[in-house]
C-alpha positions as CSV (number, residue, x, y, z in Angstrom):
1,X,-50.9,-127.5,58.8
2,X,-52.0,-129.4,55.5
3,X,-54.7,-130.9,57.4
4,X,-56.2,-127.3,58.0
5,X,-55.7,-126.1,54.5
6,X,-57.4,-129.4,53.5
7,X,-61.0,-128.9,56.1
8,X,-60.3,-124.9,54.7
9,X,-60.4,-125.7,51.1
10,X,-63.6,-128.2,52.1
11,X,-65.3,-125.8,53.5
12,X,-65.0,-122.9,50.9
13,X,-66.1,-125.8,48.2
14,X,-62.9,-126.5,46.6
15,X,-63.0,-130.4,46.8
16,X,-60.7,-131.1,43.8
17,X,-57.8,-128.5,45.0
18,X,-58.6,-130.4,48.7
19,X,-57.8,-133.1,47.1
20,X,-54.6,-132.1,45.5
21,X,-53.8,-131.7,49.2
22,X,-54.5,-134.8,50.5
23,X,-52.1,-136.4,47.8
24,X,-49.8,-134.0,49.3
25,X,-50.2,-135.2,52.8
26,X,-50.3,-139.0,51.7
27,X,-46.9,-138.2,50.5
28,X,-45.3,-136.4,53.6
29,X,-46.8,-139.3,55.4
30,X,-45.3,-141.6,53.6
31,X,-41.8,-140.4,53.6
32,X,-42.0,-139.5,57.6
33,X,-42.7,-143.3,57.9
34,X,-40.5,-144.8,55.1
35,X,-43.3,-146.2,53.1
36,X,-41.7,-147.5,50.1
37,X,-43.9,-148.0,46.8
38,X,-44.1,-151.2,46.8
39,X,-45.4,-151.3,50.2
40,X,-48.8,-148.6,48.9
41,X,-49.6,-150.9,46.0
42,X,-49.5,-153.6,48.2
43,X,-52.1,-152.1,50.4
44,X,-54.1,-150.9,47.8
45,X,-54.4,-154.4,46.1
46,X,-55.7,-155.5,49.6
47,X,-58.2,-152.6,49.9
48,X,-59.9,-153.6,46.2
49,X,-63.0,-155.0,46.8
50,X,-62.8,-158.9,46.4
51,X,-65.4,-159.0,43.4
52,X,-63.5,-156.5,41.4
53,X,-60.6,-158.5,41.4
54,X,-62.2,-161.4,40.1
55,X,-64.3,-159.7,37.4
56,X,-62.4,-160.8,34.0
57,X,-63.2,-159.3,30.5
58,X,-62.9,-160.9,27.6
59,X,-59.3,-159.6,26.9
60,X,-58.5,-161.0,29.9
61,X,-58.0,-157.5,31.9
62,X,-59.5,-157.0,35.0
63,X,-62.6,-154.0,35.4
64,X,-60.5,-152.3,37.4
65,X,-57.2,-152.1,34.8
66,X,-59.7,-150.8,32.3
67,X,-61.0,-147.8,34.6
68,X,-58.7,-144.3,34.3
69,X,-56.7,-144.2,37.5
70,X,-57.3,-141.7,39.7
71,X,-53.5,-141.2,40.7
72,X,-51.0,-142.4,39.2
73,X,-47.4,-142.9,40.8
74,X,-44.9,-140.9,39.1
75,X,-40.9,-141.4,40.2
């Protein structure tokens, strides 16, 4: 049922309330399949591209800690 209102919202050009709605179904996902926090971020920081990982600023942060996050996990 999300998925639909998801391709609906898509369709009428409503990408960033789409979105909103693909957090939501990340997050039903997640609990049907006990996915656990620890588990995402450890997926995510195998989906980051190998060359941001290694790209190192002068303060020692990475380019991708400096970037806004586009979700942020909230408990």
């Amino acid at each position: 049922m999300l998925e639909e209102c998801r391709a609906a919202l898509r369709l009428d050009g409503r990408a960033d309330t789409a979105q909103l709605v693909s957090v939501a179904i990340l997050d039903v996902r997640m609990k049907l399949n006990r996915i656990g926090d620890a588990e995402l971020k450890a997926l995510c920081d195998e989906i980051m591209p190998p060359d941001s990982a290694d790209e190192v600023s002068r303060d020692g942060r990475s380019s991708a800690q400096r970037r806004r996050p586009l979700l942020r996990l909230v408990k």
